[in-house]
N, C-alpha and C positions, 0 to 999 in steps of 0.2 A: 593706261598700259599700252605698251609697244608690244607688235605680232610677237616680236621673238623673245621677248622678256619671259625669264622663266615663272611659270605660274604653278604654285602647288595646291592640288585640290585633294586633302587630306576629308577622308570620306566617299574614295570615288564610286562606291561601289553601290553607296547607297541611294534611295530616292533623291533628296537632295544633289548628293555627288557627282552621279551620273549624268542628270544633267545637264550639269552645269558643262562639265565633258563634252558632251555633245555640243553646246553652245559656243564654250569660245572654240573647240574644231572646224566647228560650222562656219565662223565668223574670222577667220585663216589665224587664229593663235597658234603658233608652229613648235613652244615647247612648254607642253603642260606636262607636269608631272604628278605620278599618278605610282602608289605602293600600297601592294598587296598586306594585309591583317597578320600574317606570318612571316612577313617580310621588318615590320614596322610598327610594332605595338604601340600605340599612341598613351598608352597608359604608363611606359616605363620612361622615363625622364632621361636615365643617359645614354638609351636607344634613339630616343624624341635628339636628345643634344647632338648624336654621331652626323644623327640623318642633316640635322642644315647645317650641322659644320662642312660637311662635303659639297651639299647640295645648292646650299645658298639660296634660293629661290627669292626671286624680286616682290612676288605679290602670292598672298597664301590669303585660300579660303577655306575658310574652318567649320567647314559641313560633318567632320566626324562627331557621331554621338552615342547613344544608348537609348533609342525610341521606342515607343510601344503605346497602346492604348490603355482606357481605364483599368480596366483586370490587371497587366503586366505590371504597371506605375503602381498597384494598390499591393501588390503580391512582394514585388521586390526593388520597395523605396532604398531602401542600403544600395543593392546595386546601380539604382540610377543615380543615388547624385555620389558615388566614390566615382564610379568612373568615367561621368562628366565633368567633373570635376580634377580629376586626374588630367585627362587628354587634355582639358583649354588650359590649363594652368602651365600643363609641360608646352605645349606649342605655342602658347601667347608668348611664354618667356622666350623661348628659343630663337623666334620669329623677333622678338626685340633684339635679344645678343647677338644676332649675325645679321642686324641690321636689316632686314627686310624693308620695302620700302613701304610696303601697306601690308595691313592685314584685316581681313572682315570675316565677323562671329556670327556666325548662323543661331538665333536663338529662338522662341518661340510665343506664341501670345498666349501662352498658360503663365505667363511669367505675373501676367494683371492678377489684381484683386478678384476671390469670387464672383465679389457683389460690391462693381463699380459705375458710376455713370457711364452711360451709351450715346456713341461711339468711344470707343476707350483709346483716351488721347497717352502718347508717351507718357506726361509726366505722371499719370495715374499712378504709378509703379509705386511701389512698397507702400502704397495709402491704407491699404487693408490689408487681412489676414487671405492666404491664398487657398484655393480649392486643395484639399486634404488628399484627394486623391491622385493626383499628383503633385505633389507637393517636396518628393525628393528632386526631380527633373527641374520642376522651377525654381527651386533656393542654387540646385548645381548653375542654371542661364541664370539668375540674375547675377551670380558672384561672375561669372564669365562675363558680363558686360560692363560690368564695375572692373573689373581688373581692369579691360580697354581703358575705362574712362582714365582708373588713376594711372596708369601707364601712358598715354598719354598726356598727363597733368605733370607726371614726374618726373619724366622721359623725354618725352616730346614722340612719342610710337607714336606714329600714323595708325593706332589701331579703333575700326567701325564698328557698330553692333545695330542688325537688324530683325526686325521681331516679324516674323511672316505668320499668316490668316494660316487656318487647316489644311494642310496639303495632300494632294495626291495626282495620282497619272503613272504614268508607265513605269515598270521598274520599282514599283510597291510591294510590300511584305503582306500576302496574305495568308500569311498564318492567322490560326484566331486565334490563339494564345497570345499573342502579341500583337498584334495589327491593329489600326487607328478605325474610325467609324466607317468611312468610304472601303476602305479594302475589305472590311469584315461584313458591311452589307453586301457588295459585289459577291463574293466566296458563298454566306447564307443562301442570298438568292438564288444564285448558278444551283449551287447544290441540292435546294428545294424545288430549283423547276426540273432538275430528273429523278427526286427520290418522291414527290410529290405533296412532303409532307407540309408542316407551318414552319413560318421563320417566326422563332423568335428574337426580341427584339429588348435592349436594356432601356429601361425605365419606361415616360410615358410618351415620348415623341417631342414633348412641348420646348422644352431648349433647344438654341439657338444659334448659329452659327455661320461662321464664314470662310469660306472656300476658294482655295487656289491651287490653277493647276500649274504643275510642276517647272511646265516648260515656260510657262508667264512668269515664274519665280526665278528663273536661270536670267530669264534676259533682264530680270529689274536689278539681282544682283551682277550681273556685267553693267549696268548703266551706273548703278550706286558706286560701283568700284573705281569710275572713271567718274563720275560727279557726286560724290556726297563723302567731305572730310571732317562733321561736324561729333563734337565728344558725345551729344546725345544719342541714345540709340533711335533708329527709323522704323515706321512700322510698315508693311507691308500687307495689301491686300486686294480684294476683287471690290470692293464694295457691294458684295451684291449678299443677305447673307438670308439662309434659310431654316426652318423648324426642324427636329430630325424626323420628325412623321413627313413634313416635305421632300425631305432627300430621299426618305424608303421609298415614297410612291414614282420617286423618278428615277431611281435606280431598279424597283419592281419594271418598270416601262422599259429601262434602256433593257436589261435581262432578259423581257418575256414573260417573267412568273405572274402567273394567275390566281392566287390562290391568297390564303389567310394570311394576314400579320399580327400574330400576337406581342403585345409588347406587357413584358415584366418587371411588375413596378418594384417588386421586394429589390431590384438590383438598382444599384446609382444613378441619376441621372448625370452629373457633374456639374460645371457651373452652368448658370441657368439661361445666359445671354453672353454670348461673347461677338463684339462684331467690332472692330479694327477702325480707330481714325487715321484718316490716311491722307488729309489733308499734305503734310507735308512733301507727300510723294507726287500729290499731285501736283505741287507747285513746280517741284523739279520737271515737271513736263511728262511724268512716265506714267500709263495705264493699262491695266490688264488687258490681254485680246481676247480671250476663251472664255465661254460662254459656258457654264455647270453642265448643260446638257451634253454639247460636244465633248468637253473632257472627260466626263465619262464613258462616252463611246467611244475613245480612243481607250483608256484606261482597258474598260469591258475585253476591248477587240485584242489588246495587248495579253491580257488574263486570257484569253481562250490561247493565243499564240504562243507564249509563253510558259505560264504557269503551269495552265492545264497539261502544256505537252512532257512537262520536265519534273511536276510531283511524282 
């Protein structure tokens, strides 16, 4: 990509979106485009058509979605995979018919098998039946990264598909209706170290996972965008991956909270190991900076500055 080449970062608003925003700004990209949820509903197809027949945009990254943690995925499977599947289907096409010159699909590592060998390499994909609970989210990303593929087999679309580790950092949802495990312990804990009561906690701690912070994901997908045009999707990760009883007691630490962890097994645990090979990435020369610890204490410091002052 060239500075002034127009770049569309559909999702800006979100974890992911923002981002990535901040990155190529930082990095002198001087014309990223960037619209508002009421401005550009990414669900209606000949709203999606208007916007790049005008706009045209050279390089589009496809961070919009419909995200949420166990509960939200388990509660409102319909909603997540119609309208993830709505937005890539409308902007994949679009993004092909006005020619864009690349395009990369933000998808996720719930896409693997529940219960697949470890480290779980790309081609794992569709080898087994997928974790139930979410299970609309992942059939919506895997059909988004099959469309790339055949659109590029058909077409010849320059379009990528990257599969990223757990995410979080600044500019996260912590709602707990919705919100991922990192925001929802952050929220619990705060909230338990002034009411003083217990956190509880889903399932029993023992599964497994792997974690990236936000801004380590903005600069790998700026490095992917400029080197990696291969049809298979890439995985993304920290390589470092932890238990969720490890992550409470180090999110209990970043917080302050002193007090009891109850964890409740009658609730799901989800799948039981998930940790990202990522060989690939590392061939291409790229590796994460942030360290579990720091990114949380940026995340933390960002929630007191943010969140707390604007709920």
């Amino acid at each position: 990509m060239h500075k002034e080449d127009k770049i569309f970062v559909a999702g800006h608003k979100g974890l992911v979106g923002s981002a990535l925003v901040r990155k190529l700004k930082s990095d002198g990209y001087t014309n990223v485009i960037t619209l508002d949820k009421k401005f550009l509903d990414l669900r209606i197809q000949s709203r999606v058509n208007d916007f790049f027949n005008v706009a045209k945009p050279d390089y589009v990254f496809l961070a919009a979605a419909k995200v949420g943690g166990i509960n939200y995925n388990k509660t409102f499977p319909a909603d997540f995979i119609y309208d993830n599947t709505s937005i890539q289907n409308n902007v994949i096409y679009a993004a092909h018919k006005n020619k864009t010159k690349k395009l990369m699909f933000l998808g996720s590592a719930c896409i693997y098998p529940k219960v697949t060998p470890q480290p779980i390499k790309e081609e794992y994909l569709l080898t087994d039946v997928l974790e139930a609970t979410n299970e609309g989210y992942a059939l919506a990303k895997i059909a988004g990264l099959k469309m790339c593929q055949m659109f590029k087999e058909q077409y010849g679309f320059n379009a990528v598909s990257v599969m990223p580790a757990n995410l979080y950092g600044i500019n996260d949802n912590f709602n707990l209706e919705q919100c991922h495990v990192i925001p929802a312990m952050i929220r619990k804990f705060h909230d338990a170290k002034l009411s003083g009561d217990d956190v509880v906690l889903f399932g029993d701690g023992t599964p497994t996972r792997e974690f990236l912070y936000i801004d380590d994901l903005a600069d790998s997908l700026l490095f992917l965008m400029n080197n990696y045009n291969d049809a298979q999707h890439i995985n993304i990760g920290s390589g470092d991956e932890y238990t969720i009883e490890m992550l409470a007691s180090i999110i209990a630490n970043v917080v302050g909270y002193k007090g009891n962890i109850v964890w409740d097994v009658s609730k799901p645990n989800g799948t039981p190991r998930r940790k990202l090979d990522i060989s690939k990435l590392d061939n291409l020369g790229w590796s994460a900076s942030t360290s579990l610890a720091v990114g949380l204490e940026r995340t933390y410091d960002w929630f007191l500055k943010n969140w707390i002052t604007n709920a």
